[in-house]
C-alpha positions in Angstrom: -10.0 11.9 -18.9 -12.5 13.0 -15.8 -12.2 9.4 -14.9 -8.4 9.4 -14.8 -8.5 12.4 -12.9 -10.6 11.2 -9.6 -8.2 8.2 -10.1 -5.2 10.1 -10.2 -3.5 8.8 -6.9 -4.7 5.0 -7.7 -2.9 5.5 -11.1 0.5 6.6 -9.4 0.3 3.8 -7.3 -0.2 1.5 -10.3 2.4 3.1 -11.7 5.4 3.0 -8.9 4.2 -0.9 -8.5 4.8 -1.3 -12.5 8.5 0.3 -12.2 9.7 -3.2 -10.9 8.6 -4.7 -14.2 10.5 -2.4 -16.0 13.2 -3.0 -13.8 12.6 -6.9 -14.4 12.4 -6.4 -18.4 16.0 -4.3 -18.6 17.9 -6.6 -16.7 16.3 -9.5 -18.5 19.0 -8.8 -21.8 20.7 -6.7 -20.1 22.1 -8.7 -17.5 22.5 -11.9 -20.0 24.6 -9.6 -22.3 27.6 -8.1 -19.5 27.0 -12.1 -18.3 27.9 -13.3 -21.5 30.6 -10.5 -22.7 32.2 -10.1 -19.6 31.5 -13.3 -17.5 31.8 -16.6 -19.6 33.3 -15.6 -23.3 36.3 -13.4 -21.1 36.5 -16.5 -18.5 34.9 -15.1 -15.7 32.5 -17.7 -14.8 31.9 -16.1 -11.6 30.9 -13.0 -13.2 28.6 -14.6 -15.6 27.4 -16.3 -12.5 26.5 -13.0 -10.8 25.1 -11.2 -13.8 22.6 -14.0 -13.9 21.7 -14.0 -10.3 20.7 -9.6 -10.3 18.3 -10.9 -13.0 16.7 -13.5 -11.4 16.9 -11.3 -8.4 14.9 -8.9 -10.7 12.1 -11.7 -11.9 11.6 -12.1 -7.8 11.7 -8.1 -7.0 8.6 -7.8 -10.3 6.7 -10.8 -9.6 6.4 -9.2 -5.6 5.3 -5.9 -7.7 3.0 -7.7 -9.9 0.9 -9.0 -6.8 0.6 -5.5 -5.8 -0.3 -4.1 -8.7 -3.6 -6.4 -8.6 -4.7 -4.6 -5.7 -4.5 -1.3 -7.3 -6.3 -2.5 -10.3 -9.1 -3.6 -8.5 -9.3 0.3 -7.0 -9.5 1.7 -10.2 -12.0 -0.6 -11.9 -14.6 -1.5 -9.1 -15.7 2.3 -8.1 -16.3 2.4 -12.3 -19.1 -0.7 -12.0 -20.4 1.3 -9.7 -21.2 4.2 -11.3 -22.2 2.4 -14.1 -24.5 0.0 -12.3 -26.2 3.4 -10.7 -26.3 4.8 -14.5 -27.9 1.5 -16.0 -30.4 1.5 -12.8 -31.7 5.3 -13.2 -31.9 4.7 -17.3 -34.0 1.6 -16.6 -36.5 3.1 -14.1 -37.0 5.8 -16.3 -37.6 4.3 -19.9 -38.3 0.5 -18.2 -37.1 -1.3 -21.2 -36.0 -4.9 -22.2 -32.5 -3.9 -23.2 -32.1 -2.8 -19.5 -31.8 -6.9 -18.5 -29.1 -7.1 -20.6 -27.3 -4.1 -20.2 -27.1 -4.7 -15.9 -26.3 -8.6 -16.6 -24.0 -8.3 -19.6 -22.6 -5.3 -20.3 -21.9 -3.8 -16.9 -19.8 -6.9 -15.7 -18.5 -6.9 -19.6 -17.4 -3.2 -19.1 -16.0 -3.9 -15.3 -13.8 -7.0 -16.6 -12.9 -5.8 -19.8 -11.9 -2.3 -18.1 -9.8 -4.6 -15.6 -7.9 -6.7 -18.5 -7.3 -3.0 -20.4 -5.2 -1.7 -17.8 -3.6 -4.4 -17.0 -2.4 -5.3 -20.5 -1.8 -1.5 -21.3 -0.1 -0.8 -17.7 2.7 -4.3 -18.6 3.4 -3.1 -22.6 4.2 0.7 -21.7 6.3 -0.6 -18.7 8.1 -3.2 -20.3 8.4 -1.6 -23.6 10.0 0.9 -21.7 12.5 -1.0 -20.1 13.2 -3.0 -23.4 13.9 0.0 -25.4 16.3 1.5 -22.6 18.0 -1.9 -22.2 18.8 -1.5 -26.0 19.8 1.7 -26.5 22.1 0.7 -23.0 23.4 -2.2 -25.0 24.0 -1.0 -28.5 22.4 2.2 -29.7 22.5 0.7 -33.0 19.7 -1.9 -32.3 17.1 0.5 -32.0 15.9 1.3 -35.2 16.2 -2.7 -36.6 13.3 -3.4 -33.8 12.0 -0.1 -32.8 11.3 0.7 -36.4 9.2 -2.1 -37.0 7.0 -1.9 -33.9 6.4 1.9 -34.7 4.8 0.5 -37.8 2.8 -2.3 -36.4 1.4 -0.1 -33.4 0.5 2.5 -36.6 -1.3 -0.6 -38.4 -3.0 -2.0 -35.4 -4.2 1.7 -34.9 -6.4 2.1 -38.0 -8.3 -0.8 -37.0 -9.6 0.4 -34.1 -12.4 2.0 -35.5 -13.8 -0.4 -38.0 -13.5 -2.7 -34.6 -15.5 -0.7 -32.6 -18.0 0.2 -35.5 -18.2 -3.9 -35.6 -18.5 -4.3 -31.9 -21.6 -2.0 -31.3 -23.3 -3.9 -34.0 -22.7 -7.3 -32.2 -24.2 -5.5 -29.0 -27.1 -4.0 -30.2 -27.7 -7.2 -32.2 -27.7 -8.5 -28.8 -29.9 -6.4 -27.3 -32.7 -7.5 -29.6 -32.0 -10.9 -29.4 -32.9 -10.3 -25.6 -35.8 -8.2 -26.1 -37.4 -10.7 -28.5 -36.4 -13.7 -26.5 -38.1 -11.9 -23.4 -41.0 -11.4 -25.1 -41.6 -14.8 -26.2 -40.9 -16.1 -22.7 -43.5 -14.1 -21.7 -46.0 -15.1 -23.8 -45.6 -18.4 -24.1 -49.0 -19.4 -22.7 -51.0 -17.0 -25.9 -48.4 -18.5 -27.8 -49.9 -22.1 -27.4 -53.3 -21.1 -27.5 -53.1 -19.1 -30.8 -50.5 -21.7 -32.3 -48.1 -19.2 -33.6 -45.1 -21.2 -32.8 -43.8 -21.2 -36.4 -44.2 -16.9 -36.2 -42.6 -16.9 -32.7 -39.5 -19.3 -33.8 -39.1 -17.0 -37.0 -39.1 -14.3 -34.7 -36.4 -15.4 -32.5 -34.1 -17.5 -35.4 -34.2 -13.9 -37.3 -32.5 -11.9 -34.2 -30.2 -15.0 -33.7 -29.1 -15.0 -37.3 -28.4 -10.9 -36.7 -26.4 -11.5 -33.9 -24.4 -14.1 -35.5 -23.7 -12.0 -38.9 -22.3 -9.3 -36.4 -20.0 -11.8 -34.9 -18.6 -13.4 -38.1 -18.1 -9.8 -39.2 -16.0 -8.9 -35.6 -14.1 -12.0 -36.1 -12.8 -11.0 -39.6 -11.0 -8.5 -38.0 -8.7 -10.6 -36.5 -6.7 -11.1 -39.7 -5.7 -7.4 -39.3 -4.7 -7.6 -35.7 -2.7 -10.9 -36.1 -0.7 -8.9 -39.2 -0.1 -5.7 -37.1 1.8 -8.7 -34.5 3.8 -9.9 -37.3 4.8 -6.8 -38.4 5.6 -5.1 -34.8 6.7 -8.2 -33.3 8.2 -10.7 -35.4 9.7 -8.7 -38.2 11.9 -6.9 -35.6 13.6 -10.9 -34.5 14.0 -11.4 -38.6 15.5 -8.2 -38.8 17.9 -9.0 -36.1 19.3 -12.1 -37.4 19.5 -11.1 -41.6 21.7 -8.0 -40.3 23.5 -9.7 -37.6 27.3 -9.7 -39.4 26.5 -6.0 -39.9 25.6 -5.2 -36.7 28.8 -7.7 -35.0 31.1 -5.0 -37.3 29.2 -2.1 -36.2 30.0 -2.6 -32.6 27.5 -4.8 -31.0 29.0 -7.2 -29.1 27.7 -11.1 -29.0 26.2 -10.5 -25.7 24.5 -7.3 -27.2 22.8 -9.4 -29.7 21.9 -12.4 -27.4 20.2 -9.4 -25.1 18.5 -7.7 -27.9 17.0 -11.1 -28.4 16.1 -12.0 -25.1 14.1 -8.5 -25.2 12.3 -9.3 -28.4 11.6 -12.9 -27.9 10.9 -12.8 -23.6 9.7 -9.6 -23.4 8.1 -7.3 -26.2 6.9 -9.7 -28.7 4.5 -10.9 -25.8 3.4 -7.5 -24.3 2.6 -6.8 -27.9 0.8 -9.9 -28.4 -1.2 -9.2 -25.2 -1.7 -4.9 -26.2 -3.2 -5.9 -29.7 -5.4 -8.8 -28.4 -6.9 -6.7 -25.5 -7.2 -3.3 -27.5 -8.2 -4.4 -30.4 -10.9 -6.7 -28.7 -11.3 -5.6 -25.2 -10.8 -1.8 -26.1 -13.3 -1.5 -29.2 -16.1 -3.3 -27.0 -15.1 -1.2 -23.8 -15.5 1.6 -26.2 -19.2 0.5 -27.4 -20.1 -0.7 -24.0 -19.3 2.7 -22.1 -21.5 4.6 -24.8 -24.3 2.2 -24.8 -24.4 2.2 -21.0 -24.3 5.8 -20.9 -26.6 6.7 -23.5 -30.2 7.6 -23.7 -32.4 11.1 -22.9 -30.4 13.6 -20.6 -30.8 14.0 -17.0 -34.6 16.0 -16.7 -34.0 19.3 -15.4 -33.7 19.8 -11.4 -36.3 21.0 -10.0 -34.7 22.0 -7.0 -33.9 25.8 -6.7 -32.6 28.1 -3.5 -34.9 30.1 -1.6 -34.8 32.6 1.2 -32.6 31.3 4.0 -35.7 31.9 6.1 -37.1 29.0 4.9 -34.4 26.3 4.4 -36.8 23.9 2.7 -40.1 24.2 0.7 -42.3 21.7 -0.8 -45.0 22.1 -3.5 -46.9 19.4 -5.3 -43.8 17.0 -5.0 -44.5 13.7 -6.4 -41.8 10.6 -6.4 -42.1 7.5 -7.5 -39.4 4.4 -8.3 -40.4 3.9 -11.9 -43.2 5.3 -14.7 -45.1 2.3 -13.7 -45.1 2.5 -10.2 -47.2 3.9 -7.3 -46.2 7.2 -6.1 -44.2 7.2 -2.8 -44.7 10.7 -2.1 -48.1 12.6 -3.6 -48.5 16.2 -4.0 -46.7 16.8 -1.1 -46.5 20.5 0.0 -44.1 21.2 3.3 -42.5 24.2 4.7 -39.8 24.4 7.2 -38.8 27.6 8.6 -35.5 28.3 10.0 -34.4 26.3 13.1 -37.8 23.9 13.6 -37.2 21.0 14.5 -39.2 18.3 12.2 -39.8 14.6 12.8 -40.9 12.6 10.1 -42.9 9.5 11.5 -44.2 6.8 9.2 -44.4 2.5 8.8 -41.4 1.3 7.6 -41.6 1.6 3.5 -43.4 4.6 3.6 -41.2 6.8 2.1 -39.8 8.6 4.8 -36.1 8.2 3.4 -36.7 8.8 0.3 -38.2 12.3 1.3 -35.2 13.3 3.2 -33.2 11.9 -0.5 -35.3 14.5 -2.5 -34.5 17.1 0.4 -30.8 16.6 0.1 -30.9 16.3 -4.0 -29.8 13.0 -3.9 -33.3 11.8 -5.6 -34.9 14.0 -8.3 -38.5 14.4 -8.1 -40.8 13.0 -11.0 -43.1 16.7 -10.6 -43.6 19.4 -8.3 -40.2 21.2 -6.8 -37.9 21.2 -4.0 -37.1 24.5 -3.2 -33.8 25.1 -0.2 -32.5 28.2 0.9 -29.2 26.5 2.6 -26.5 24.0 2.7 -27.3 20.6 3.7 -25.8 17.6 5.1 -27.5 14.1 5.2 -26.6 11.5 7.5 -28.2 8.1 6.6 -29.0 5.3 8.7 -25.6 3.3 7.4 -22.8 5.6 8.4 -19.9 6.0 6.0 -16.8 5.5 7.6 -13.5 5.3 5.5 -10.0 4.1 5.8 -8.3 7.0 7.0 -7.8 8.9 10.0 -10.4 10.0 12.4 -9.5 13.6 11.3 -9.8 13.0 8.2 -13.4 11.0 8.4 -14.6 14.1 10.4 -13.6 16.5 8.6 -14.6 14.7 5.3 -17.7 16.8 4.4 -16.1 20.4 5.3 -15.2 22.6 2.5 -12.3 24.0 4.3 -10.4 21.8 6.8 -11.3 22.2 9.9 -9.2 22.9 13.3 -8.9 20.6 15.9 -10.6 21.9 18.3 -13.5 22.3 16.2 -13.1 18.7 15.7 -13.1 17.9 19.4 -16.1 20.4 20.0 -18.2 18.5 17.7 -17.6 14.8 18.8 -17.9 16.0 22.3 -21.1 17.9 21.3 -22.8 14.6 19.5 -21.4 12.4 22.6 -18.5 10.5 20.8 -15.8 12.2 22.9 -15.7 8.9 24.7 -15.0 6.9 21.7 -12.5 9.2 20.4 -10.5 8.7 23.5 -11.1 4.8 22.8 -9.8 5.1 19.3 -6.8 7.0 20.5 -7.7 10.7 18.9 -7.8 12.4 15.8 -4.4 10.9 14.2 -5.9 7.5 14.8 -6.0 5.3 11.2 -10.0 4.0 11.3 -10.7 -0.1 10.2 -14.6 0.7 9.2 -14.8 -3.4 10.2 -13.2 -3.3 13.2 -16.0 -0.4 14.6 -19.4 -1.1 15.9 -22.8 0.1 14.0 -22.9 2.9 16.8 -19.9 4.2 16.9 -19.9 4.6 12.9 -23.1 6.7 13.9 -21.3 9.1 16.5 -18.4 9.6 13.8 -20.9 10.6 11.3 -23.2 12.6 13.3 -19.5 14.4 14.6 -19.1 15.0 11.1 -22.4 16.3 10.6 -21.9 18.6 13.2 -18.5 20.4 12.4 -19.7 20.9 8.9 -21.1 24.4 8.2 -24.8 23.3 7.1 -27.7 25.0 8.3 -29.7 22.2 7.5 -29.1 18.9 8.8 -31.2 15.9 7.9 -31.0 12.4 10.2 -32.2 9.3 8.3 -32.6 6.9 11.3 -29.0 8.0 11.9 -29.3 7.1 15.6 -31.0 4.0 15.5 -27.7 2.2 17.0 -28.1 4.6 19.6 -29.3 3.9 23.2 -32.4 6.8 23.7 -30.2 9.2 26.3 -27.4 8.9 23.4 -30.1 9.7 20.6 -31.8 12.8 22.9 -27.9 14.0 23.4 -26.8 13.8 19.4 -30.1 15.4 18.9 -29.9 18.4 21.2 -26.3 18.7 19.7 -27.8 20.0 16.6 -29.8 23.1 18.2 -29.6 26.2 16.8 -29.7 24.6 13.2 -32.4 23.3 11.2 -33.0 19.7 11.9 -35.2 17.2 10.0 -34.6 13.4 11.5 -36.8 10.2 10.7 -37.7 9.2 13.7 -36.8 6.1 15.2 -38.6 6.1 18.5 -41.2 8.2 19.9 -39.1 10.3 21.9 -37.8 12.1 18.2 -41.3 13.0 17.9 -41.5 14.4 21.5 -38.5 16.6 20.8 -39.8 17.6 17.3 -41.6 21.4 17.2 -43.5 19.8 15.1 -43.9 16.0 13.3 -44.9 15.0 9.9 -47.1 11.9 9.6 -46.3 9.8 6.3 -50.0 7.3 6.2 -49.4 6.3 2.3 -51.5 8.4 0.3 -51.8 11.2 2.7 -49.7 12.8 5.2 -50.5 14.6 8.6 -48.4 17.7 10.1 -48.7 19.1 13.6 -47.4 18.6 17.1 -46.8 15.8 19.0 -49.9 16.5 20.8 -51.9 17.6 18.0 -51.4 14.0 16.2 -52.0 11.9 19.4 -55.5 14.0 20.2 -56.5 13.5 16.4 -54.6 10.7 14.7 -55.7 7.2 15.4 -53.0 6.1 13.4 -50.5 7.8 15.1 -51.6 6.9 18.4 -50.8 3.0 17.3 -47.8 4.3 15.8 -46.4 5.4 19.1 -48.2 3.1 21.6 -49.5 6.0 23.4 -52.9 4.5 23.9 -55.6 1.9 22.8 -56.9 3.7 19.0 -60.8 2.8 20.3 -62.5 4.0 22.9 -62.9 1.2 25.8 -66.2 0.0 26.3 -69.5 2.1 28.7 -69.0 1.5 32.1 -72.5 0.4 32.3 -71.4 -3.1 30.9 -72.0 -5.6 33.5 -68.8 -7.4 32.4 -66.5 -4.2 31.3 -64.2 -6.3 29.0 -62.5 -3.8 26.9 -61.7 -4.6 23.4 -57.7 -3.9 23.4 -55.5 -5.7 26.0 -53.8 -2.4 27.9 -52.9 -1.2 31.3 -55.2 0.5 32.4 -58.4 -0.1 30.9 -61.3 1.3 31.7 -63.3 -0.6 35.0 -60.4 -3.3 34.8 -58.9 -4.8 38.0 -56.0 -6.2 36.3 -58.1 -9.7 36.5 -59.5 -9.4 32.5 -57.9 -9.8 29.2 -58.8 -9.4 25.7 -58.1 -12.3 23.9 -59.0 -11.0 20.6 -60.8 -8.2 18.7 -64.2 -7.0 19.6 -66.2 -10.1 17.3 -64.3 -11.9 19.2 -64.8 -12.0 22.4 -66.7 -14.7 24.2 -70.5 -14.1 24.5 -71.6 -13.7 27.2 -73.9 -16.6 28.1 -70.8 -18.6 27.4 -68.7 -17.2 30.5 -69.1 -19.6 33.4 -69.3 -17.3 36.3 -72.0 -14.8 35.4 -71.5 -12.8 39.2 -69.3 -10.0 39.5 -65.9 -10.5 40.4 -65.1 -8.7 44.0 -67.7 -6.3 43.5 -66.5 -4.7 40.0 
């Protein structure tokens, strides 16, 4: 029902598209009847003529509906992959398991298509079993309990298999499951398979899982005895019906054209929407069913350790420890950090370091494995790939506010971050944004504008001006004064700006001022290219060739250049001209 809910204006659109199939369905009998009762059996011809035409008319008007209606399918269905492939992820890092292969091959794309097929299949039997049932009761109201009668009772039939299908289903799966646990297992030890010669163990193994997973599907398939009686029942009984008490129903006041229409409805309409409902529920909808819980299941979320604090201190760090699986090297290591209100950090690192995924555990996107994230404040994150959306620029820039901002608010901040240019390019804040049709950078001014009207104290920049020209970066930058800023830096001149700068270096991590790294930090030093990381040679060397190729090295004339590192460099009874060069 949650998910139905956050879909809600996909599923109106879905259902406004899907009213032209109904439409389609009632005039399908309908119009053959009035064609037939007051166009050709009264000689009208033309009439009959017409009557025709509005339905096919109507077959045009829901085929056009159809085409949409594929559009809002994919809307609903693709965001739920999503989150499952996120779900299936997460689950996999934490318990690293076999099953997982399967689950992120299989299931998820299972789940996505069969999700797709439910919908549509449910979406065209409740439309055109509406407009069938109306298109009889608008014929004869007579007719409805000979075929609506029947179809109550095969829906009811079909529905008390549903259970023993789904019980069926997640047997087949988790049959499944082992089959791909064992089979990865012998892949992977095929070479101590050899050597040992346990071939005949290793095939048992394997033929044992295979013959589990084909039990559960001979089982699943028995089923299909029920669902193919629930059709009978629901869909051809009713046309039976129709024609034993046809005399009956002629004296009863249903017209010839009534009954050829009641027909049409059975035969062109409802006996295949059923046909379609019973194969996709009672196939489609019990695995959906197992799939969603199996790709859901497993141990609960661990506990957050993230807790407010004093706004004083917007963030704190103790002992925090991350890393992307239990098997895996920590990113982040007993990392303690404190950020009081209104610094200004920088967080400088090599790429891969972990300098994103610090500023993930600082906005709660990322949990941390131990240790605890402690906030005293709202936050905002703005990573290095904007998200822009199709909608309005007000609507993208006020996308993050709890309360909708004014205009001018709106026109303070984009000014403010330097995108009041691009605003006025984009024609203001009624203008409807193509994320495509925008460059890299000006995504980043939207969302750093966004950043900037929203109300929290604490603002985190992952590379978020890296499309950014320097003046452009130093101007979104300043914008955020007054707040508490924490930006990865992307070029030294973060760092300069920074009170102070947090060195990531792997296993341990440096914090002080931009000055206070360069005079201690050799590492830093290369990081930025603010000087050579070893000291140039004595000046007392008759040939003062220093080791690192830099402007202004020590006793250089701009006529000497390191060609290598220190072993390196030519000895000296190999250089050719042993005098001094113009004096030096």
């Amino acid at each position: 029902m949650s998910l139905l809910r956050r879909r809600k204006r996909v599923l109106l659109r879905l259902a406004g598209w899907s009213l032209l199939e109904s439409a389609q369905t009632f005039l399908l009998g309908f119009a053959l009847a009035r064609a037939l009762d007051d166009g050709f059996l009264a000689g009208r011809a033309a009439m009959g003529t017409g009557w025709l035409a509005a339905a096919a008319v109507a077959v045009f008007a829901g085929a056009w509906g159809t085409r949409r209606v594929y559009g809002a399918v994919a809307a609903f269905v693709e965001p739920v992959r999503d989150e499952l492939v996120r779900a299936v992820v997460t689950r996999g890092l934490r318990e690293a398991g076999d099953a997982a292969l399967s689950r992120l091959t299989q299931q998820v794309e299972l789940a996505r298509d069969t999700l797709a097929g439910l919908v549509l299949v449910a979406r065209t039997f409740v439309f055109t079993a509406a407009g069938a049932l109306f298109g009889l009761f608008a014929l004869a109201p007579v007719l409805l309990p000979v075929v609506g009668g029947p179809l109550l009772v095969g829906l009811a039939l079909f529905a008390l298999t549903l259970g023993p299908l789904a019980r069926r289903q997640e047997e087949f799966l988790a049959a499944d499951e082992r089959l791909a646990a064992e089979l990865g297992l012998t892949a992977s030890g095929l070479r101590d398979i050899e050597a040992s010669g346990a071939h005949e163990r290793a095939a048992k193994s394997a033929g044992e899982r295979i013959d589990d997973e084909y039990r559960a599907a001979r089982s699943l398939a028995h089923w299909g005895v029920a669902r193919t009686f629930a059709v009978g029942i629901g869909g051809r009984l009713p046309l039976v019906l129709l024609l034993v008490t046809a005399p009956w129903l002629l004296r009863h006041g249903v017209t010839a054209g009534g009954l050829a229409g009641a027909l049409a409805y059975l035969t062109q309409s409802l006996l295949p929407a059923l046909q379609a409902l019973v194969q996709g529920l009672g196939t489609s909808g019990a695995r959906l069913t197992v799939v969603l819980r199996r790709l859901t299941a497993g141990e609960e979320e661990p506990p957050a350790r993230v807790r407010y604090e004093s706004e004083s201190w917007p963030v704190r760090l103790r002992e925090l420890v991350f890393a992307y699986g239990p098997g895996a090297a920590p990113v982040i290591d007993r990392l303690d950090l404190a950020v009081p209100a209104g610094e200004r950090l920088a967080v400088a690192g090599p790429s891969g370091i972990g300098k994103s995924t610090l500023l993930g555990l600082i906005a709660g996107v990322l949990r941390p494995d131990a240790g605890e994230v402690a906030t005293g404040c709202d936050r905002v994150l703005v990573p290095q790939e904007a998200y822009v959306f199709t909608a309005t620029l007000r609507e993208n820039l006020g996308y993050v506010c709890p309360q909708s901002p004014s205009d001018q608010a709106l026109l303070a901040s984009a000014e403010a971050v330097g995108a009041g240019p691009l605003l006025a390019r984009l024609g203001g804040l009624d203008a409807v944004l193509d994320p495509a049709a925008l460059s890299a950078a000006d995504r980043q001014l939207i969302a750093l504008a966004r950043a900037h009207v929203s109300p929290a104290p604490l603002v985190l920049l992952d590379e978020a001006t890296c499309h950014l020209d320097p003046a452009a970066e130093a101007r979104a930058e300043r914008a955020f004064t007054g707040r508490t800023l924490v930006v990865v830096a992307h070029r030294t001149g973060s760092a300069r700006r920074a009170d102070r700068v947090l060195l990531m270096d792997g296993a341990r991590a440096e914090l002080g001022t931009h000055e206070e790294l360069l005079a201690r930090s050799a590492f830093y030093r290369d990081l930025t290219g603010a000087g050579p990381s070893h000291p140039p040679l004595p000046l007392g060397n008759p040939y003062r060739v220093d080791p690192v190729a830099r402007a202004g090295l020590a006793g250089d004339g701009g006529h000497v250049v390191a060609h290598g590192a220190v072993g390196k460099v030519e000895p000296v009874r190999d250089v050719g001209d042993r005098s001094s060069f113009r004096g030096e």
